[in-house]
MMTF fields as JSON, N, C-alpha, C and O atoms, coordinates in Angstrom:
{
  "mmtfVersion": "1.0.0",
  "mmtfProducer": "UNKNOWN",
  "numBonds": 351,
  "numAtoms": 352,
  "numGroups": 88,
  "numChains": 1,
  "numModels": 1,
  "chainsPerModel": [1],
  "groupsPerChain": [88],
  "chainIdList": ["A"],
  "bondAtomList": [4, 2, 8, 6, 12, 10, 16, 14, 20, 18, 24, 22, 28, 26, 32, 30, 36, 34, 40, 38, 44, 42, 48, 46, 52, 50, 56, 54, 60, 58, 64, 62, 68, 66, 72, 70, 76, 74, 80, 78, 84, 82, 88, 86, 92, 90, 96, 94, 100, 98, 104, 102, 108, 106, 112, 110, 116, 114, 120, 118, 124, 122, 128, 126, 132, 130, 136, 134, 140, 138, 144, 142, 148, 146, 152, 150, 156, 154, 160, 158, 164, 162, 168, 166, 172, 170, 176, 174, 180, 178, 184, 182, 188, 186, 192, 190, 196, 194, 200, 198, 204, 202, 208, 206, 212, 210, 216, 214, 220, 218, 224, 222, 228, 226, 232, 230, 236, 234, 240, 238, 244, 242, 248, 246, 252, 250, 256, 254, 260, 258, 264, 262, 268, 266, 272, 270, 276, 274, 280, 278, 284, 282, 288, 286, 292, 290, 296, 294, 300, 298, 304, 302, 308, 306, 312, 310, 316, 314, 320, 318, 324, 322, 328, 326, 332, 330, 336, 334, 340, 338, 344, 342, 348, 346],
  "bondOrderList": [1, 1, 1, 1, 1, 1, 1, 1, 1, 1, 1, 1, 1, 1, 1, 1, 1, 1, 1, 1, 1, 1, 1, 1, 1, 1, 1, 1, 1, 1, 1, 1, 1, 1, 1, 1, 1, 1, 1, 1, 1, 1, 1, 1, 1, 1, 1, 1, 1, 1, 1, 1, 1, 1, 1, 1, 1, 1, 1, 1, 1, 1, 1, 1, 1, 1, 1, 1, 1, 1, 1, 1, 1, 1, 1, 1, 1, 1, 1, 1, 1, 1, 1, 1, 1, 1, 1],
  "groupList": [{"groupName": "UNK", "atomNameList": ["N", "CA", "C", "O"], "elementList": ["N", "C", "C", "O"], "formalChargeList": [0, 0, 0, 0], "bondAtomList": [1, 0, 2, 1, 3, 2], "bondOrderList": [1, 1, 2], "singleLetterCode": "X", "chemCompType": "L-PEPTIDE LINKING"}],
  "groupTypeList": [0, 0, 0, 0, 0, 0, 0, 0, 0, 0, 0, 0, 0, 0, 0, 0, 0, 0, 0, 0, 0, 0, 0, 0, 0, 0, 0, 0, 0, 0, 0, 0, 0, 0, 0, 0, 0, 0, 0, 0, 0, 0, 0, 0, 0, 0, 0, 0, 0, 0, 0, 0, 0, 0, 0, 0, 0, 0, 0, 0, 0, 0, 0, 0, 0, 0, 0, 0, 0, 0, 0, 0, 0, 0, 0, 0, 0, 0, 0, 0, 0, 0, 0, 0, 0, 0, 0, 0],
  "groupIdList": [1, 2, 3, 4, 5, 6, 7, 8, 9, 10, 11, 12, 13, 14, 15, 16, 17, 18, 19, 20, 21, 22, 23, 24, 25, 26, 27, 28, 29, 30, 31, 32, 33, 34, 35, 36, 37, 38, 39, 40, 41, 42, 43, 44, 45, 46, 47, 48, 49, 50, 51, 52, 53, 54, 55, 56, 57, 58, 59, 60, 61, 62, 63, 64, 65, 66, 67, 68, 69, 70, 71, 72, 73, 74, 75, 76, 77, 78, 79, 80, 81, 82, 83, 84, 85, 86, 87, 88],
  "secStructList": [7, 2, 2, 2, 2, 2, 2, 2, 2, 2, 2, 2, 2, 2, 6, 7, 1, 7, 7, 7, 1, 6, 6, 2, 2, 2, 2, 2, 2, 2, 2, 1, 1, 7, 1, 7, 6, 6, 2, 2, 2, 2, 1, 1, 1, 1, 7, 7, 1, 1, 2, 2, 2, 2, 2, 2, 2, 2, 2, 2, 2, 2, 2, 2, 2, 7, 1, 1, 7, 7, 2, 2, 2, 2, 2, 2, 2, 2, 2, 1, 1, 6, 6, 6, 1, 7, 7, 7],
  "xCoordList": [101.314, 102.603, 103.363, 103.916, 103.22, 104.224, 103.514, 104.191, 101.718, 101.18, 101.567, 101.61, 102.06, 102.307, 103.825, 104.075, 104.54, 106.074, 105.991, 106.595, 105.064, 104.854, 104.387, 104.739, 102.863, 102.196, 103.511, 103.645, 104.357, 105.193, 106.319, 106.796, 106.809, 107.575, 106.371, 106.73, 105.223, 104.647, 104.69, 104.911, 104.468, 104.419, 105.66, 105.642, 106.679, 108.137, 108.226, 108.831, 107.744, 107.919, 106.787, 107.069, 105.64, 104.458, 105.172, 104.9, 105.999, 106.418, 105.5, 105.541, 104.72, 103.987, 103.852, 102.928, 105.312, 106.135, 107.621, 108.047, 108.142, 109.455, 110.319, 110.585, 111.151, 111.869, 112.591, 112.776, 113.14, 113.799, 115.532, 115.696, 116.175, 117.765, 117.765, 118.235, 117.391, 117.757, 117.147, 117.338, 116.479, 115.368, 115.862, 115.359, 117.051, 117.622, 118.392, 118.671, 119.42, 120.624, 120.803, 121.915, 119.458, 118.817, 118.87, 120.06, 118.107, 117.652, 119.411, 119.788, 119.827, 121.572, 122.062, 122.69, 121.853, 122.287, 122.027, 122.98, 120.818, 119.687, 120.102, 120.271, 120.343, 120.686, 122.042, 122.125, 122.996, 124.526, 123.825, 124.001, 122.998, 123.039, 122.554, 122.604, 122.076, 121.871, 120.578, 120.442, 119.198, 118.046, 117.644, 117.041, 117.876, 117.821, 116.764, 116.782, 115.854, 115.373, 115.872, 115.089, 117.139, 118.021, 118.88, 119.218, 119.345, 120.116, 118.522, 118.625, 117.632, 116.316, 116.368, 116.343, 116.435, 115.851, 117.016, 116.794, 118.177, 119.251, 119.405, 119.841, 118.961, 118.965, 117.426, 117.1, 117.031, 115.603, 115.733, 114.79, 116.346, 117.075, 118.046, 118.493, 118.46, 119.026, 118.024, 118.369, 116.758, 116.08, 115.008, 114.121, 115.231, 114.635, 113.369, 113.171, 112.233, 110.876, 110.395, 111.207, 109.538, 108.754, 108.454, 108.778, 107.505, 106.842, 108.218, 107.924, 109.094, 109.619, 109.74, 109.682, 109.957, 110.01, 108.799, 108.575, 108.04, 106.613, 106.197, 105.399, 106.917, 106.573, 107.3, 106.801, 108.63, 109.756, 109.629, 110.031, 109.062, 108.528, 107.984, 108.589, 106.815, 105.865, 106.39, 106.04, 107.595, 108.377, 109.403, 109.963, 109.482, 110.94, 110.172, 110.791, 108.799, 108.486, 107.96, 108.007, 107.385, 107.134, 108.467, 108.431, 109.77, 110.829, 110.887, 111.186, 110.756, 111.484, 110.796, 111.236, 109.2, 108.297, 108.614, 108.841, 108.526, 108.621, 109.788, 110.622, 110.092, 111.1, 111.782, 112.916, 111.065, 111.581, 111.244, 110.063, 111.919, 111.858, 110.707, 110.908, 109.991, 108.586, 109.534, 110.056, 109.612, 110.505, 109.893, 110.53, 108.289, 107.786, 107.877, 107.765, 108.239, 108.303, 109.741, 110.181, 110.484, 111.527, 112.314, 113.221, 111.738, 112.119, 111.434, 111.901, 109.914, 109.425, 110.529, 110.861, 110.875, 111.789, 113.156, 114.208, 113.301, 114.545, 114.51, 115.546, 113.208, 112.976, 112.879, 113.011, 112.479, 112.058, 113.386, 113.473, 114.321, 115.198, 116.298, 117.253, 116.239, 117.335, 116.619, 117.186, 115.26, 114.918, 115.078, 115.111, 115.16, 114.75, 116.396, 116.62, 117.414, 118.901, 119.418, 119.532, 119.932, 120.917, 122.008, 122.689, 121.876, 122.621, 123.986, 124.135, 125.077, 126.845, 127.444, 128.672],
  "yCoordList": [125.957, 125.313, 125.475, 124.624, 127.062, 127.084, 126.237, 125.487, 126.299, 125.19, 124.148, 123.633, 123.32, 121.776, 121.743, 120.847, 122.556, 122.561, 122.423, 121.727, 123.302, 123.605, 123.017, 122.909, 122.093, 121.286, 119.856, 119.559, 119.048, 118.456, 118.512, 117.453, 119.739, 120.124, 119.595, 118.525, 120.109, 119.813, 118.788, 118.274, 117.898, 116.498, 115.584, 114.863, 116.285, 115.631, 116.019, 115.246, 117.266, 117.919, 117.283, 117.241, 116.786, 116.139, 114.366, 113.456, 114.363, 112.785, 111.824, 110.596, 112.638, 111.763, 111.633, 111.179, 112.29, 111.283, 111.593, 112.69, 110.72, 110.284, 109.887, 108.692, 110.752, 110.678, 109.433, 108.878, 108.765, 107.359, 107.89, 109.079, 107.453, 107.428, 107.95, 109.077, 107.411, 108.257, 109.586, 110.22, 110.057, 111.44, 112.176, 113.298, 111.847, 112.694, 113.047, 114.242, 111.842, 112.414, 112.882, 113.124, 113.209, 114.283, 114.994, 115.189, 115.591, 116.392, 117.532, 118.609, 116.741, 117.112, 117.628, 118.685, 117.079, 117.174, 118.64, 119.37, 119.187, 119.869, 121.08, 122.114, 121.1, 121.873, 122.84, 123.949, 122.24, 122.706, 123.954, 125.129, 123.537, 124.343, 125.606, 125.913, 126.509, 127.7, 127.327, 126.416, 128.347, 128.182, 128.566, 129.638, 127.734, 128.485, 127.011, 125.919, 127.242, 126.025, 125.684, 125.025, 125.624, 124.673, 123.972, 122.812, 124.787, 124.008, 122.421, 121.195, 123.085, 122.129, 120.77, 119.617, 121.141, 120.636, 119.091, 117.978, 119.656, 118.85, 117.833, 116.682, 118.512, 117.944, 116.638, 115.887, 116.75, 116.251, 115.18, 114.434, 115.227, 114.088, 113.052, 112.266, 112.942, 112.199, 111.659, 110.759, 112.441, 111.928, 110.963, 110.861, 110.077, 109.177, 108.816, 109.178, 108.119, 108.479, 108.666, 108.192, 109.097, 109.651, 111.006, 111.783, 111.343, 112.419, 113.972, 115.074, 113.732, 114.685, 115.479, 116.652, 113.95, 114.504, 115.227, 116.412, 114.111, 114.906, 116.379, 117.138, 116.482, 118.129, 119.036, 120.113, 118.683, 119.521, 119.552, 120.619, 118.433, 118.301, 120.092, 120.998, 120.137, 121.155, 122.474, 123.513, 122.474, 123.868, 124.4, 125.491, 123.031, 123.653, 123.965, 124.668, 123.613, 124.327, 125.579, 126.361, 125.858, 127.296, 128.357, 129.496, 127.643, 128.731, 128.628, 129.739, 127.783, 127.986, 129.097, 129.915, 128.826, 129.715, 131.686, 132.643, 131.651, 132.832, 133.615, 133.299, 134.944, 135.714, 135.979, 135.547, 136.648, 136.357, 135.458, 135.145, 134.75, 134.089, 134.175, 135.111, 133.472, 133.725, 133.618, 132.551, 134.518, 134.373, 133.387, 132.556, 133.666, 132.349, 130.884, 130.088, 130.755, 129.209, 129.126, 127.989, 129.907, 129.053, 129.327, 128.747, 130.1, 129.843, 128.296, 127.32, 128.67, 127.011, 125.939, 124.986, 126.039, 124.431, 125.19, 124.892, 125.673, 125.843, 125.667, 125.446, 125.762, 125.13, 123.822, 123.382, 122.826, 121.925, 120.952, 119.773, 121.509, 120.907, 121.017, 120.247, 122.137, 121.728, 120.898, 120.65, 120.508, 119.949, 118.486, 117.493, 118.425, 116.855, 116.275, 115.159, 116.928, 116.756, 116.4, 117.172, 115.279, 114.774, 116.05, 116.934, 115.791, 116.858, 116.251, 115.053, 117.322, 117.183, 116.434, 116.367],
  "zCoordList": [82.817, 82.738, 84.052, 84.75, 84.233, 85.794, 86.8, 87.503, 86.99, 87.753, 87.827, 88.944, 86.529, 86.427, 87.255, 88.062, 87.022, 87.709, 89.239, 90.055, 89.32, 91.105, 91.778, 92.953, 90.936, 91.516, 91.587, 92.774, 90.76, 90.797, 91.79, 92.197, 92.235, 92.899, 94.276, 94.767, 94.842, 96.124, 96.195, 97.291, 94.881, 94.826, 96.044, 97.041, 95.035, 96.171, 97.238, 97.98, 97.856, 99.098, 99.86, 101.058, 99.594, 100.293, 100.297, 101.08, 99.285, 99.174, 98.514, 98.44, 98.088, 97.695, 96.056, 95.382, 95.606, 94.04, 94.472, 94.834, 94.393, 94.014, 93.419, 93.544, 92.487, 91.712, 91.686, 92.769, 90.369, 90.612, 90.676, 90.951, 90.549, 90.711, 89.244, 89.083, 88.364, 86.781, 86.676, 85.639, 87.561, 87.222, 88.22, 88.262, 89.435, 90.045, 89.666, 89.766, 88.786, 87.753, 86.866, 86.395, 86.267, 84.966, 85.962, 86.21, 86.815, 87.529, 87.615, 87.152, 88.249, 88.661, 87.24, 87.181, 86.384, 84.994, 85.021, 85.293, 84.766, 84.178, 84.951, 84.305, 86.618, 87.39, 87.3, 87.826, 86.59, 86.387, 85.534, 85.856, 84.392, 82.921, 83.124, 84.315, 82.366, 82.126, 81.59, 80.774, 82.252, 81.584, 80.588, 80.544, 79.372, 78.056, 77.284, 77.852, 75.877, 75.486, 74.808, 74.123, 74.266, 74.217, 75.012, 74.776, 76.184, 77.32, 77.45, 77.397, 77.575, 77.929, 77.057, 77.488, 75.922, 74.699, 74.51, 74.032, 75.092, 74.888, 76.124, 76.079, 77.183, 78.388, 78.425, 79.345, 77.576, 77.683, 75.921, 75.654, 75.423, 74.747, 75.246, 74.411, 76.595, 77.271, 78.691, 79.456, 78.794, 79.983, 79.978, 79.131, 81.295, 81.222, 81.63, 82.79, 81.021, 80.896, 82.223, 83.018, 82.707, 83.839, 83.765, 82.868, 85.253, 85.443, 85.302, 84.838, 85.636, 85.734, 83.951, 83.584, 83.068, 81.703, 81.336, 81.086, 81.378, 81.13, 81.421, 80.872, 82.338, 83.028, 82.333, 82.006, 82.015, 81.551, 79.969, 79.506, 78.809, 77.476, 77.301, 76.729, 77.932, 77.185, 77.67, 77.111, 79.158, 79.119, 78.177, 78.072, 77.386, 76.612, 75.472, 74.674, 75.071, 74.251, 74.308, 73.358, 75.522, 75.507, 75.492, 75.026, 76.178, 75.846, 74.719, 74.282, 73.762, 72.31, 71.556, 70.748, 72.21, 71.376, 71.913, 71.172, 73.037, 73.971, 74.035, 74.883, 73.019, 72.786, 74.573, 74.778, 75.695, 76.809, 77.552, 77.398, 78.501, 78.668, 80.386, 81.16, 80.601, 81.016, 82.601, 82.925, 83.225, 84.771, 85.821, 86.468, 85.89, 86.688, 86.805, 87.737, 84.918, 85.012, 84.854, 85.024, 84.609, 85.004, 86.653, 87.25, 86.862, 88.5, 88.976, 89.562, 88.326, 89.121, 88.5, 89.204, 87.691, 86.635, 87.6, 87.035, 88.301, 88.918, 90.336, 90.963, 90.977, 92.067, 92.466, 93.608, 90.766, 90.998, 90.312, 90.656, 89.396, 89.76, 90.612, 90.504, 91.671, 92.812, 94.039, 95.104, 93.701, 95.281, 94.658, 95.385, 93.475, 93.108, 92.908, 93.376, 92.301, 92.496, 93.288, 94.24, 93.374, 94.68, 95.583, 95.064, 96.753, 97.47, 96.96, 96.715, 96.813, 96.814, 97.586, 97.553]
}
């Protein structure tokens, strides 16, 4: 799972995927919140289809399942949504 985050994240940093204008403003969305799988769960009922969902789907289920919360992947889901978030 943390692979799929990271490998996604090189993705944008190689350029070679690019987020659309709705998956940066999830992205931005997603970035304000607190990493919790419900902050996820809620944030991902408003997002719009693509790779970024796809990636973020099967993390919010492992937080829901996972009494602590697994530190690797959500640093990666925290790396990967401040690079993909529109700058201020």
């Amino acid at each position: 799972m943390t692979a799929d985050v990271s490998a996604l994240l090189a993705e944008y940093e190689a350029r070679t995927w690019e987020p659309t204008h709705r998956e940066r403003a999830f992205a931005e969305d997603l970035a304000r919140g607190q990493t919790s799988s419900t902050w996820l769960r809620a944030g991902l009922r408003e997002a719009p289809p693509g790779r970024l969902a796809d990636v973020l789907v099967p993390v919010a289920a492992v937080l829901e399942r996972e009494p602590a919360l697994p530190e690797d992947l959500v640093l990666a889901v925290r790396r990967l949504l401040d690079a993909v978030a529109p700058l201020p």
